[in-house]
Structure formats: C-alpha cells, structure tokens
N, C-alpha and C positions, 0 to 999 in steps of 0.2 A: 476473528473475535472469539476467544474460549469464555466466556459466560455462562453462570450456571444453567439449566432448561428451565424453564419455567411453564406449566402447561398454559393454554390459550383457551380459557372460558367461552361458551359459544353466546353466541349474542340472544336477543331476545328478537323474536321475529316480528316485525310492522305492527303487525295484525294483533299480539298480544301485549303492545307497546299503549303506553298512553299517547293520545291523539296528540298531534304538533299544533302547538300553539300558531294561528297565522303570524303575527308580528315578528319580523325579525328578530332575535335577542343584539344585544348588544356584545362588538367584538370580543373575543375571550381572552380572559390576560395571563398572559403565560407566568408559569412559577419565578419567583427568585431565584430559584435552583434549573434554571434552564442552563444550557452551554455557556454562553455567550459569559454569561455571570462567571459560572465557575472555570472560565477560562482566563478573565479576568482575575477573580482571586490568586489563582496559581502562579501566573506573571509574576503580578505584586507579590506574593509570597516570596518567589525565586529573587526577584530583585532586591528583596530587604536584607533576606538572609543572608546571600550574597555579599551588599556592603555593607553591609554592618558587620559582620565576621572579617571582611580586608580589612574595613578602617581600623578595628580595634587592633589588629595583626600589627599592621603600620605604624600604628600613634605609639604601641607597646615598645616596638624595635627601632624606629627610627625619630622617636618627639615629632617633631614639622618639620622634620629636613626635606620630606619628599612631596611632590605635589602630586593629588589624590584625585583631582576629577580627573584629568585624561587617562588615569591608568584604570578607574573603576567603569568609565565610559566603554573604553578596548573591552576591558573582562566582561561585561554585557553585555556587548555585541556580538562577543565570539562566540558567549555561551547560545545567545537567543539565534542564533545561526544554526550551530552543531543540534540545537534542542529542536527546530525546527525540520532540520531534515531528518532527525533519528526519530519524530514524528513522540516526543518528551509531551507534547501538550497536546496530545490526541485522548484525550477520556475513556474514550469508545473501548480502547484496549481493554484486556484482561491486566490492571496494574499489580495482582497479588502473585504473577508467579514468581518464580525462578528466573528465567526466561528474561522478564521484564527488568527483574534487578542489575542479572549482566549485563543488558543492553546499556540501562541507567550509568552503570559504572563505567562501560567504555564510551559512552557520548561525553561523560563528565571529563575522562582522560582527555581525550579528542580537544574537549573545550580548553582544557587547561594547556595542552603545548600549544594549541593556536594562541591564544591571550599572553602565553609567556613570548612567542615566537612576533609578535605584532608590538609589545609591550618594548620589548629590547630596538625594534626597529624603528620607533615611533619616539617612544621616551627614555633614551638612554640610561638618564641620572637616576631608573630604578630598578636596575641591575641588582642592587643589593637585596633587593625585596622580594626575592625569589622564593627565601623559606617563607616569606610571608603569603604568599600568593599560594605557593605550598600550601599551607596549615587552612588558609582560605578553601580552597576546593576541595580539604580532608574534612573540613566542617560542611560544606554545602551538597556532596554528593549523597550521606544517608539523610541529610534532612530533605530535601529535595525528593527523597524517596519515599522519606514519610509524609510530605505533602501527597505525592500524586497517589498512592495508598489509600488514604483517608477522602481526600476528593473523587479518586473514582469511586469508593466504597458509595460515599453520595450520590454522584452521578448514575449509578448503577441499581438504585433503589430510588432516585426521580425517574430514572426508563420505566421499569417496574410498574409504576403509576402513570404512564402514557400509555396511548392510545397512538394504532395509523389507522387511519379510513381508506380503504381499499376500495377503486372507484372498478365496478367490474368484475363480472361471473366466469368467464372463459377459462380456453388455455393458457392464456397467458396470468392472469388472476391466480388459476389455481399452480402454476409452477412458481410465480411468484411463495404465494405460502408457503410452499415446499421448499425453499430458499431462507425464507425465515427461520424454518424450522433448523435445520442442515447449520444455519450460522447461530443456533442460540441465540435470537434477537428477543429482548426480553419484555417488548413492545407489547400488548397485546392488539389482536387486529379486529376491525370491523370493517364488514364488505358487503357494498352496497351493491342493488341492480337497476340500473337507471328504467328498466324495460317495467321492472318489478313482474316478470316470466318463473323467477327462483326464488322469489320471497319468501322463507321459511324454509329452504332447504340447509341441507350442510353444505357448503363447498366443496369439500373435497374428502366425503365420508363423515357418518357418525364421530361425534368428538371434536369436529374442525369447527370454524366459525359458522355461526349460520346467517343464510344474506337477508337484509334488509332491504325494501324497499325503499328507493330515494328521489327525490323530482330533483334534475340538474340542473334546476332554475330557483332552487330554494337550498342551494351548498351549505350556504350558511345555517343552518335550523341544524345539521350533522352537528356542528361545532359546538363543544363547551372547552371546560378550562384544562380537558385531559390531553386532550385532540394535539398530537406533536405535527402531525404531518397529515396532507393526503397525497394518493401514490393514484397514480392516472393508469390504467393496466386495460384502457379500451383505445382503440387506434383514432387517432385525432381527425385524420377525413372524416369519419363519418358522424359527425358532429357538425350540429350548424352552425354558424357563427355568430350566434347568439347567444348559442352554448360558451362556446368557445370567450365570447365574452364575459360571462360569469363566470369560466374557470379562471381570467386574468383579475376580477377584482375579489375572487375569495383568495386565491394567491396572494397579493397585496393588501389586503385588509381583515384576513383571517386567519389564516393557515397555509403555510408553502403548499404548492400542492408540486409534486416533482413523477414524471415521467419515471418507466422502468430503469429507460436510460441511467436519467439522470440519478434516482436511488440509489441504484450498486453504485454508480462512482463517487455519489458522494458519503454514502453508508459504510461501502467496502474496498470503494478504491478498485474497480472493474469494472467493467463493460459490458454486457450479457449480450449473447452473439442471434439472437432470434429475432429481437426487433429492430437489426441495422438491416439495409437493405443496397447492391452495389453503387448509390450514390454515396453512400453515410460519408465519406471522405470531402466531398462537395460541400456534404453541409456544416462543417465543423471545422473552425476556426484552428488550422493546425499551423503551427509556427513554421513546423520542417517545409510544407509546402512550399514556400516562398526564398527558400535560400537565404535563410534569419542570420545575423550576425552569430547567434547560437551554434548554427551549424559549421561557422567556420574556428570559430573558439572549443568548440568540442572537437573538431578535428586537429589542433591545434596543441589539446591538451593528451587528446590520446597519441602524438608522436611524442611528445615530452614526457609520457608516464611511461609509455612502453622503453621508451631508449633507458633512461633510468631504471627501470624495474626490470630490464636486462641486465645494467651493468650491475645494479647491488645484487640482486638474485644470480647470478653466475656461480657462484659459488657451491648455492644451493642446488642449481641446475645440475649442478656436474656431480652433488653427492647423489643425487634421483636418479641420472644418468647409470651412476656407478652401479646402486644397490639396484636397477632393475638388469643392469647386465648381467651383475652376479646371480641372480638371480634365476637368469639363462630360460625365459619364457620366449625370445624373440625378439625380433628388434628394437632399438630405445625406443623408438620413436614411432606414432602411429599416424598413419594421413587415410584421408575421405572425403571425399566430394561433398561437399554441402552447397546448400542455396544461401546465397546473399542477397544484397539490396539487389529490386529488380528482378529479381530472379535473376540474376546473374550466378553462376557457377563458377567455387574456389577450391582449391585445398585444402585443407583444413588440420592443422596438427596437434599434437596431443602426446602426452606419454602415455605408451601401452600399459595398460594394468590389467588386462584379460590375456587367458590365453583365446588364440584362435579358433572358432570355430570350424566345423568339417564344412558345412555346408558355407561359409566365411560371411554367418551372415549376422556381424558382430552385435547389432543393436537387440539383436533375440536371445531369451534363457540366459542373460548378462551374471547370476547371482553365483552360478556353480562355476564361474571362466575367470572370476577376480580374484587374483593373484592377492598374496599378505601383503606384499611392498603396493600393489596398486589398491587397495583395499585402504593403507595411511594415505598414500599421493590423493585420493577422492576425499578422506575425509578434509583433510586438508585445502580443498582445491589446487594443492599443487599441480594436478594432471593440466591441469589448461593452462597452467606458463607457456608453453610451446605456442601461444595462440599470440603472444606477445608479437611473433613474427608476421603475422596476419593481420595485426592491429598496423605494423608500418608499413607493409605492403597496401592498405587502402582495401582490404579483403573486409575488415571489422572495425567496431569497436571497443573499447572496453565494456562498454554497457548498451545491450538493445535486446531483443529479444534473442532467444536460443538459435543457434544457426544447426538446422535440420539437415541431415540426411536427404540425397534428393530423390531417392525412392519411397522416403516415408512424405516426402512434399508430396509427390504424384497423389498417392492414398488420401491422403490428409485433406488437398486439393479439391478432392471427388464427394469425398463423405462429410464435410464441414464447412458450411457458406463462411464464406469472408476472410476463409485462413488466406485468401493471397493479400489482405491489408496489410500481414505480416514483415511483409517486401517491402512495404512503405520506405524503411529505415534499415541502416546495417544490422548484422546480427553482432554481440555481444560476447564476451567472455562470462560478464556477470548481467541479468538482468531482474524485473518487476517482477516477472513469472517465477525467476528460481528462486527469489528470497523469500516469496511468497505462499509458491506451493512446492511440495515433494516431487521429487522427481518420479514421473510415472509412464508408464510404457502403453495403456489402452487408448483409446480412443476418447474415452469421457474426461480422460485424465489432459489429454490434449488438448480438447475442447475448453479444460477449465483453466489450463495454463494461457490460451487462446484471450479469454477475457481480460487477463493480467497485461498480457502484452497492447491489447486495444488501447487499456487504458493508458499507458506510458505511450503508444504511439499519440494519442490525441492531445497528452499532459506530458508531450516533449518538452523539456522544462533542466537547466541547471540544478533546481534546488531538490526535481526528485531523483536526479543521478547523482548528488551528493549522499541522500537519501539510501539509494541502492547500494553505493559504494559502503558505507555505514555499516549498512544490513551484513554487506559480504564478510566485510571484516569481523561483524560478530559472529557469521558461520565459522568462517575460518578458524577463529580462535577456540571458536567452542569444540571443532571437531564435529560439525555437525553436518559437514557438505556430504556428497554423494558420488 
C-alpha cells in the first residue's frame, strides 16, 4: 500500500480524559462511506457502464439481429473474474499511480480475449460483434479507471477519519505500530493497557500514541462512530474466559476486533512470522493438507502450461540460447540444487546471466557478475523458462513460493522460526512473495518475503494463483522483474 504518511496524533491519557459514562452507549453506526458500500457502488458502476456501452455498440450495428443477455452475461463474468484476481476491487491500493493504470489496462485486455474466447464458443451467431465488443471494452477500460480513481480518492480520506484501538502495550503492540508506520496506514491509532501499568506513557517514544487505560469488561465505552477495528496484540491464554467472552460479543455487536494474525492478512495480505508458533499449521484450515481436488487440477494445469509454453516459447528459447553463447560468458544453461516440497532436493535450471564467481558462490555480490544479455533475460523473467522442465518433472510449480538454494535453507532454517512451513507446498517459477516484494538478499529481506509466502501457503487457493499469474504478466511486460 503506497499511501501518502499521515502523522498519528497522540491520544489524550485516561487521567486527563473526561470520566466514562457507566451506561453502555449504544452500538456505533459505521459511515456510509465504509468498504462494503463503496464496494458495492464500484460493482454497479462497472456493470452499467459495461452494458450499456455493448448494448448501444449492438443495437447501432446489428438493429435485433443478435441476442444480448447471454453475451452481456459472458462479458461480466469474465470481467468480474479477471477483476477479481488482479485484485480491480481492492480500495486499499494506491489507485492514482502509474503502476495501477498498467495493471487496469492489462486485466481489462485479459477480460476482453476471455469474454471474446467464451463468446464465440457459447454464442456463435455473434461472431460478427466483435468490433462491437471492441469499442465496448475501448470505452469501459479508462472509465473503469476513473471510477476506481475517484472511489479510492474517497476511501482513502474515510481511512483518514478512522480509528484502530490497539488492545495492548508490549512487543508485539509496539512492532505492531511500527508496521503501520513502514505501510502508510493512514488509520490513526489508539492503544489501550488493560493492566493500566502505562497509562499515559508514549508507546513507542515521544510523538507515538499515548496508552490509555481500558477495563476489558467495558470494550464497548472504547467505541464510537470512528472506531474501524480493534486489533488484539495480547496473547489470548492469558485471558480469562470471561474476557474472552466480551472480546466475542464486542466483535459481533461493535467492532471486528481481529488478532495480529488475522490483521496483516486481511490488511496486507501476509502473515507475520512472530506470533505462529510450530503447530500454526494444525490450526488453520489449509486446503493443500488434505489432497483437495485443487491440488490435483493444479498439477494438472502445470503439465498443460509447461508443455505448451515449451512448445510456443522454443523459439524464443533458442534466440536466448543463442545471444547468451554469443556472448561467450559460459555455458547456456545454469543448474543448483535447490530445496522442494519436503525438503526434498532437486536441480534446478536457469539461463546463466552472471558471470561466475571465484569463490563459485553465485547467490553473493550478484550486481557486478550480470552480464547485458542476462541483465534483459531478468528483466523479462526470461531466465526461468529453463524451470519449465522442473515444472514436468514434478520438481515445481508454476506458482509457490521461491525454490531456495539449500545452503541458504540451512542459514535461513537456524535464524528464522517457521521458514520450514515453506516446504509445505512446491516451490514456484512465479510466486505471492515475488509479485509482492523486491527481490533481496539479507535476512530481513527473507524474513519479509517469508510472510508473503505464509500467506499463499494458508490461502492456497485457484483465484489467488490466477491472481499471481496476473501480477507476473504485468512484471514481465513492464520490464520490471529481476
């Protein structure tokens, strides 16, 4: 989320607060301008502009020759498909950059050969209405833009005006904040001490929020109409269950109240690696565990893309082939052991776009060893074609997390709890982590890519490897891989 900063006002501490009224207030009624609303409009927006720009296309060039619901039905479903996994109806984004427009324009493409490609194989007899279907998605891609434009612009000044109540003083409390900060969340926070031991301190330094004193038995008195969320940042044993029970009916009758966990995954779509613990896997509802129809349709589809995406790419293989022989750095082609599902151990191939190192220890000082030819092959993610063969070998898939080095596994293993959930699933040509974040070589940078992958392992899921797929293709085009 690129958002502009916004600084975080410190609260006013208990003590110079006026006193709380005992009587509960009455639940607090969230704006009009909440998500749900403006997610709604957007829909309805996309869907009007949509047909109403086909119908008049059609009724112009063809009078009533052609019949109009099944073909406006298809073009809606394709679109609210392709818009759903390129993640078109997520608010939260930054929708004014650059960035978000390319993306806009290639999900809209995306949309438009599906709808044409379903159109022809469904409803024949409107073949002809091709340039109309055309002229249709020439009209709905910049309007569509200036919808999500103008609505985030909203949504993004309703955040503004919310509130999170931060239940909790600690470490994890205060790296929480830290986390807000680092994402431009533009939320402002308040953080309570159930103990009331910090009442009127700053959290986390002069300038930060200051804690409030809170009775866990009176959640509701926190609440008025600013209040988006509470975020739980004290570990749940050590609460009675009494407690526990007022955090389930202010949840339900006031305010979500969502775990660390649960926050970044549904905030940012990650996982944060501190408060899982080696059962975390036990207790989370994962599809891949159980040998899902999922997993045999996705094995299914990665023999079917790689064999095809061998035979049309051959061509291309063989110019990269070419221009890196010519090139005369060593040989085409590069292999290394990497860790797979299991920890299992494979090959792993690649075209060479470094030269070799003395000491041959390629994943180190990468920036002075990238050759010109392998410097396009990265931008491009040409360099992991060669991975195709891995993907039919049963070595990969197209999509899962980064398949590691297995002397950086060892390291990784020792210095960062939970990186072996990573094994859970095959590793990936493209994955959550790499659309996600830059590619990076330290240890925090691992740890953060770490999060990315959690969360696809746990939200193993078709519509977010569509999603990813998506994502790659608009690296790829843009030139922006690594």
């Amino acid at each position: 989320m690129h958002l502009a900063r916004l600084p975080v006002l410190p609260r006013v501490p208990l003590a110079e607060a006026t006193p709380r009224v005992s009587p509960a207030p009455a639940p607090a009624r969230r704006s009009a301008r909440s998500g749900p609303a403006l997610l709604a409009v957007l829909v309805g927006l996309d869907a009007l502009a949509f047909a109403c720009s086909y119908l008049d296309l059609l009724h112009a060039r063809h009078a009533a020759e052609l019949p109009w619901l099944a073909p406006i039905g298809i073009c809606l479903g394709s679109i609210g498909v392709v818009f759903v996994a390129a993640e078109r109806y997520n608010l939260r984004r930054d929708t004014q950059t650059v960035d978000f427009a390319a993306q806009h324009g290639l999900a809209c493409l995306i949309a438009f050969a599906l709808a044409l490609l379903l159109q022809f194989a469904t409803v024949p007899e409107v073949s002809r209405s091709r340039l109309s279907l055309l002229g249709a998605f020439l009209f709905f891609a910049p309007m569509t833009l200036v919808f999500r434009r103008g609505l985030g612009r909203v949504a993004r000044e309703d955040a503004g005006r919310r509130t999170l109540v931060v239940i909790g003083t600690g470490p994890a409390a205060v790296e929480f904040y830290r986390d807000t900060r680092a994402a431009c969340l533009r939320q402002s926070l308040r953080v309570v001490d159930l103990n009331g031991e910090r009442a009127g301190e700053w959290l986390d330094g002069p300038g930060t929020p200051r804690v409030e004193d809170a009775d866990l038995d009176a959640l509701d008195e926190l609440i008025d109409p600013s209040v988006e969320a509470m975020v739980l940042a004290e570990p749940l044993a050590g609460l009675p269950s009494a407690s526990v029970d007022t955090l389930v009916r202010t949840h339900f009758r006031h305010a979500p109240i969502f775990t660390l966990e649960a926050f970044h995954e549904q905030y940012w779509r990650k996982i944060p690696v501190a408060p899982l613990d080696p059962l975390w896997a036990l207790r989370q509802d994962f599809r891949l565990a159980r040998g899902s129809s999922h997993c045999v349709f996705k094995r299914a589809f990665d023999l079917a893309a790689a064999l095809l995406g061998l035979v049309l790419a051959a061509p291309l293989l063989m110019l990269c082939a070419l221009a890196l022989r010519l090139e005369g750095t060593g040989p085409v082609l590069y292999s290394q052991t990497r860790i797979g599902r299991d920890r299992r151990e494979f090959t792993l191939y690649k075209f060479r776009t470094m030269r070799a190192a003395p000491s041959g220890l390629e994943a180190r000082d990468v920036d002075g060893r990238v050759t010109r030819v392998g410097r396009w092959l990265r931008r491009m993610r040409l360099d992991e074609m060669p991975q195709l063969f891995n993907v039919l070998r049963g070595d990969m898939s197209l999509i899962g997390p980064r398949a590691e080095w297995d002397r950086c596994v060892e390291v990784h293993e020792r210095e960062i709890p939970c990186y072996h959930f990573r094994h859970l699933v095959k590793p990936g040509i493209t994955g959550w982590a790499q659309v996600n974040y830059p590619y990076g070589r330290s240890i925090a940078d691992t740890l953060e890519k770490l999060k990315y992958d959690l969360y696809y392992i746990k939200n193993y899921s078709l519509l977010l490897d569509a999603s990813i797929a998506l994502k790659t293709l608009y690296v790829m085009l843009s030139f922006k891989g690594e």
